[in-house]
N, C-alpha and C positions, 0 to 999 in steps of 0.2 A: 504494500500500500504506500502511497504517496506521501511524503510528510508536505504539508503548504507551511507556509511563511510570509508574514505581514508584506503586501506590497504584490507578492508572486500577481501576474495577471493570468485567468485562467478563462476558460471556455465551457458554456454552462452545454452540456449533452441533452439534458433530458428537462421536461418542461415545456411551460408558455414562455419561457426564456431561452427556449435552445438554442444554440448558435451566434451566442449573444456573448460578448465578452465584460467579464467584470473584474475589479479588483480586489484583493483578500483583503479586510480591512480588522476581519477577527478571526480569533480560533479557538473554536467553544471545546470542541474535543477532537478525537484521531478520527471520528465520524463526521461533525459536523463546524462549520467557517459562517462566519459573517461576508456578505460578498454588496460589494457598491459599484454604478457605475456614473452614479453622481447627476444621471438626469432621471430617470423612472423610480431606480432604489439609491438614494441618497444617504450623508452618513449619519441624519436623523433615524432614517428607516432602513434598513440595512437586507438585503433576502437573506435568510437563513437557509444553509442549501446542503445538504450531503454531498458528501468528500467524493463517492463514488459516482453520482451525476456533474463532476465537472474535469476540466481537462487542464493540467496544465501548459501553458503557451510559453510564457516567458519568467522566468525568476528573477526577483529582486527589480522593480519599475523604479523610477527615482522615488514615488512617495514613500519610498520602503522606508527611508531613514526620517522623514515628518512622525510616519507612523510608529517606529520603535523608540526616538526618543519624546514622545508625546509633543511635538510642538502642532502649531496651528494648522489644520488641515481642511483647505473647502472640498466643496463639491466638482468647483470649478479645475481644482489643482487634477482630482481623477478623470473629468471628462477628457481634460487637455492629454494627459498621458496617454489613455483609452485612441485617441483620435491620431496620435503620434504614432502607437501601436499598429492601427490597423492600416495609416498610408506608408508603412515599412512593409508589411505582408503582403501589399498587395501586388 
């Protein structure tokens, strides 16, 4: 099984979200992450998503270091990574 880590960007498989990329922004347990993408699940409301419905894509995004030493973290700061992310893959 996969270990995530704060920041990893991953790919939801299964779901009304599949195909859909987010970022880890929690990790409740080895089963289940908190996942943001900053416009639909923002880090108010966060989807709560099993470990085995998502994919990992890329590890460690720059908000990885916002998020582990607790500084100030928007919504805006995930979309923009998110949107960096996906015109690299394409």
């Amino acid at each position: 099984m996969t270990k995530y880590s704060l920041g990893d960007i991953v790919l939801s498989k299964a779901g009304r979200d599949a195909n859909e990329y987010f970022v880890v922004i929690g990790i409740i347990d080895d089963n289940y992450v908190y996942l943001a993408d900053g416009k639909n699940k923002t880090l108010a409301k966060p989807k709560r998503k099993k470990t085995k419905h998502i994919k990992l894509c890329l590890e460690k995004s720059t908000v990885s270091d916002k998020l582990e030493n607790a500084r100030y973290l928007l919504d805006s700061d995930i979309r923009k990574v998110l949107k960096n992310f996906k015109n690299q893959t394409k």
